[in-house]
Backbone as CSV, one residue per row, in Angstrom:
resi,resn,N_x,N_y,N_z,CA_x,CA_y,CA_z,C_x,C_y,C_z
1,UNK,87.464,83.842,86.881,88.640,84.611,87.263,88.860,84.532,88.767
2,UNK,87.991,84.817,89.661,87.782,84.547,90.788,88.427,83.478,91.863
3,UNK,88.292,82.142,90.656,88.738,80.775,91.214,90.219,80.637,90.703
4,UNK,90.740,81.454,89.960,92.083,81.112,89.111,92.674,82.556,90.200
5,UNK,92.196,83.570,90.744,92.827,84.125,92.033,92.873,83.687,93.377
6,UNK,92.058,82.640,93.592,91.670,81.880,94.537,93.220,80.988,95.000
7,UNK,93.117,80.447,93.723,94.309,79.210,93.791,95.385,79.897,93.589
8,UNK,96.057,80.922,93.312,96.903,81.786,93.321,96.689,82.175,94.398
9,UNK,96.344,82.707,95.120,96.580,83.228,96.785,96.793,82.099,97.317
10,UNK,96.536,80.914,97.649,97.080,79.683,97.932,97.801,79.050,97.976
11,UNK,98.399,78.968,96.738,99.721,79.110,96.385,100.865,79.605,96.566
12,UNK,100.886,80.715,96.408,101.326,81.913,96.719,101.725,81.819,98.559
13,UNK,100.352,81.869,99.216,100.586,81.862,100.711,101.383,80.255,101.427
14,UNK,101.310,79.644,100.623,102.074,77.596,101.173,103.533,77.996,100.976
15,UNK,103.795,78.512,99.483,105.182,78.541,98.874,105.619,79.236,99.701
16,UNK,105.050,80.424,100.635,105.788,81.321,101.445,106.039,80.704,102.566
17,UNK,104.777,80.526,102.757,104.547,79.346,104.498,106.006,78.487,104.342
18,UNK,106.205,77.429,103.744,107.424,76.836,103.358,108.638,77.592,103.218
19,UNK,109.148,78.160,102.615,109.990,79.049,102.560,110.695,79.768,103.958
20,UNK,109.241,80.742,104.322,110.000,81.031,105.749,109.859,79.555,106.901
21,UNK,109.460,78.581,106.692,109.773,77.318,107.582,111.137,77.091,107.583
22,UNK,111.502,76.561,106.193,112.970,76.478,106.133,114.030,77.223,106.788
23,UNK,113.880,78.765,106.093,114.459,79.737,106.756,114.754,79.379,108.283
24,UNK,113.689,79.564,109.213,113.686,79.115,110.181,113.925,78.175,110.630
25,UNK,114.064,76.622,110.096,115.018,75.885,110.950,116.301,75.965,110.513
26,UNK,117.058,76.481,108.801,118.238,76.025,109.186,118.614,77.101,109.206
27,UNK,118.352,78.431,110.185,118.975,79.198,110.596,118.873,79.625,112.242
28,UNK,118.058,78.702,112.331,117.362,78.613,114.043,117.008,79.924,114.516
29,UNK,116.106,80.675,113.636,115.690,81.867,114.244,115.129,82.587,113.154
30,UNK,114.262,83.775,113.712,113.268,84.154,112.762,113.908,85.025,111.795
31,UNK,113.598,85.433,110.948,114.662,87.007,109.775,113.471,88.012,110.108
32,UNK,112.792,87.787,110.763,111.597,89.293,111.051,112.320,89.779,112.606
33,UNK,111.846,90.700,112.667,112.224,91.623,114.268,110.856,92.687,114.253
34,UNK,110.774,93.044,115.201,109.431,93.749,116.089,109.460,95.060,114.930
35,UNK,110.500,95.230,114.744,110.440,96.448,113.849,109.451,96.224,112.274
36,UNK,110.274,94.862,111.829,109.234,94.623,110.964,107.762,94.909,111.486
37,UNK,107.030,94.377,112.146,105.640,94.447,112.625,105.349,95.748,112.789
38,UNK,106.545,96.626,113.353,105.867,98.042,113.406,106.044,98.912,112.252
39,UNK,106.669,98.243,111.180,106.632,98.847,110.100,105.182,98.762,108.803
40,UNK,104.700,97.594,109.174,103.547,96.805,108.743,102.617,97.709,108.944
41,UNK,102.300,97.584,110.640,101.324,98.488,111.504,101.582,99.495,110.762
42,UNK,102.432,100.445,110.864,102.913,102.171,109.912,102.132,101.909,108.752
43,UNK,102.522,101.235,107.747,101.644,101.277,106.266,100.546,101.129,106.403
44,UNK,99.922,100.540,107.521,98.360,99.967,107.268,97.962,101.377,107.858
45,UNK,98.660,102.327,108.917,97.894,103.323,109.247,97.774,104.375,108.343
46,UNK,99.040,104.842,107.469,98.711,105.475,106.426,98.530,105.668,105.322
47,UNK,97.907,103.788,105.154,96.794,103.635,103.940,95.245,104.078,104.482
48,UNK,95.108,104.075,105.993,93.954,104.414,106.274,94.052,105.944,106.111
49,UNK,95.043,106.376,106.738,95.154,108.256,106.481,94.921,108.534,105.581
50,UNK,96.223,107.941,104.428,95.119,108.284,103.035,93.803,108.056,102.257
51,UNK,93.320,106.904,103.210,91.992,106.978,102.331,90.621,107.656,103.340
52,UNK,91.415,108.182,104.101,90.208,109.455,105.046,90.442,110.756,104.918
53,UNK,91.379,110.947,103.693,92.509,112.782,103.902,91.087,113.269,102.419
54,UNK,91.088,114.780,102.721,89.833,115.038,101.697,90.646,114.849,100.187
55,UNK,89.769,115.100,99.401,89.968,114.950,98.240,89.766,116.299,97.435
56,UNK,90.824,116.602,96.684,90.812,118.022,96.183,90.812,117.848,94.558
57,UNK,89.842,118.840,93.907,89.264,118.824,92.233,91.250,118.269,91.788
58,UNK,92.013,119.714,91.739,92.767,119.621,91.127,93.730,118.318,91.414
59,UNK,94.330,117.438,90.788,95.147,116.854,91.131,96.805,116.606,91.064
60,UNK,97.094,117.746,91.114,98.782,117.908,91.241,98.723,118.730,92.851
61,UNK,97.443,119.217,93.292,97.325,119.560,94.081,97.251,118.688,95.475
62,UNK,96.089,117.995,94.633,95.301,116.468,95.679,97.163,115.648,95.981
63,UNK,97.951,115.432,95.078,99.138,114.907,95.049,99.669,115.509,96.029
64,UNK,100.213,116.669,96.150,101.144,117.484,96.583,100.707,117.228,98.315
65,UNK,99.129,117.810,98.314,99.178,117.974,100.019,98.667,116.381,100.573
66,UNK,98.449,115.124,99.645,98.591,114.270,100.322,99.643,113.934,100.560
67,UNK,100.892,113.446,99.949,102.297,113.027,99.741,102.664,114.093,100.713
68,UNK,102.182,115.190,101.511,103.229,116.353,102.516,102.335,115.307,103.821
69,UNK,100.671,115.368,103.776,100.635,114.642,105.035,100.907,113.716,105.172
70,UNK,100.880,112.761,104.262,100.954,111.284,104.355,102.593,110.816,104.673
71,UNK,103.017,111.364,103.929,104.864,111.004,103.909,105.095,111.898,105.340
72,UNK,105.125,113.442,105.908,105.171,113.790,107.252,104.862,113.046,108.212
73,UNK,103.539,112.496,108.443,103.219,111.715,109.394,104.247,110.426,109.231
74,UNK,104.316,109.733,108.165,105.121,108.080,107.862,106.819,108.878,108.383
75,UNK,107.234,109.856,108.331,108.609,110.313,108.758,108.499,110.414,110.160
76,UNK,107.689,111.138,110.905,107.203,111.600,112.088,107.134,110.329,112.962
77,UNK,106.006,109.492,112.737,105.966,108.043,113.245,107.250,107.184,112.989
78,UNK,108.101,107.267,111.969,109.303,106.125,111.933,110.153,106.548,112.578
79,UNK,110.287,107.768,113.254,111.373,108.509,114.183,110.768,108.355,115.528
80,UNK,109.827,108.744,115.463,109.291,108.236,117.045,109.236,106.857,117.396
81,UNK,108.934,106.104,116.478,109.086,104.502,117.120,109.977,104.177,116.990
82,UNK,111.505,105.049,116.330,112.301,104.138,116.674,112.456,102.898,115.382
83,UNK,112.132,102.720,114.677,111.861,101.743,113.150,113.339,101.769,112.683
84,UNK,113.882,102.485,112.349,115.127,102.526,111.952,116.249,103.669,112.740
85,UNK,117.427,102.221,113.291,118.474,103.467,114.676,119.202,103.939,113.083
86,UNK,119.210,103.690,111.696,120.614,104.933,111.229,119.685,105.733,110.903
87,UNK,117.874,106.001,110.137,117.576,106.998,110.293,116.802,108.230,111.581
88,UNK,117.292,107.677,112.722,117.506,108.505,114.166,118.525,108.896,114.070
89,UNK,119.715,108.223,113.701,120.918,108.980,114.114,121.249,110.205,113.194
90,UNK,120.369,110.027,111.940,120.647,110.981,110.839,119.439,112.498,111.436
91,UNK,118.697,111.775,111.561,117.621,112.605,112.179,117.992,113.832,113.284
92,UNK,119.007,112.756,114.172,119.696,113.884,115.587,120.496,114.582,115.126
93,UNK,121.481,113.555,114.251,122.465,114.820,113.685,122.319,115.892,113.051
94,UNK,121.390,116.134,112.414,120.182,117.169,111.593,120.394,118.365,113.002
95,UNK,119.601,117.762,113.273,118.476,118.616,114.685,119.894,118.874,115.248
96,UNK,120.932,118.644,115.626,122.100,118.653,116.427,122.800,119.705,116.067
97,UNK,123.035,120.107,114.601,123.397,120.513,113.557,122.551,122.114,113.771
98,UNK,121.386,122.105,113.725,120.451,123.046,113.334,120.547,123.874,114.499
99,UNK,120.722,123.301,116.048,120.639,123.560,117.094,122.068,124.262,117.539
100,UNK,123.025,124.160,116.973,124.346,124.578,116.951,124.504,126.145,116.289
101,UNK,123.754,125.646,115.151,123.870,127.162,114.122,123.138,128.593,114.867
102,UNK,122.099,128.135,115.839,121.087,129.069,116.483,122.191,130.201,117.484
């Protein structure tokens, strides 16, 4: 099984390799942007969050307060870096909004 996932990741990674080659010359430029990369970076940090957040018996529970830290922080971080300008602008208008009513 091992060797039949082997050659499938191989595969898998050329057909892509190729693919975005093409892409890239006959469009003379990359389809990734920095954002991609910092969106990458984001998931890899809160696959690590989640697999360091404690672990609770019940699990609608264990659900509930991981999905509040895990998704808070992934909202928190995609507004601070900046990852996506329409969800900032939705974000200010919120806060803009909230700040008006006071």
């Amino acid at each position: 099984i091992s060797g039949a996932a082997i050659a499938s990741l191989l595969t898998i990674s050329f057909t892509y390799l190729v693919q975005q080659l093409l892409v890239t010359i006959k469009v003379k430029g990359s389809p990734y942007t920095w954002n991609s990369l910092k969106v990458i970076l984001l998931i890899i940090f809160l696959l690590g969050l989640n697999h360091i957040l404690f672990k609770v018996a019940n699990p609608w529970i264990d659900i509930f307060s991981r999905s509040l830290i895990v998704g808070g922080t992934g909202f928190i971080l995609c507004y601070l870096l900046r990852i996506s300008s329409h969800m900032n602008e939705l974000v200010e208008r919120i806060i803009h909004l909230l700040r008006r009513k006071k």
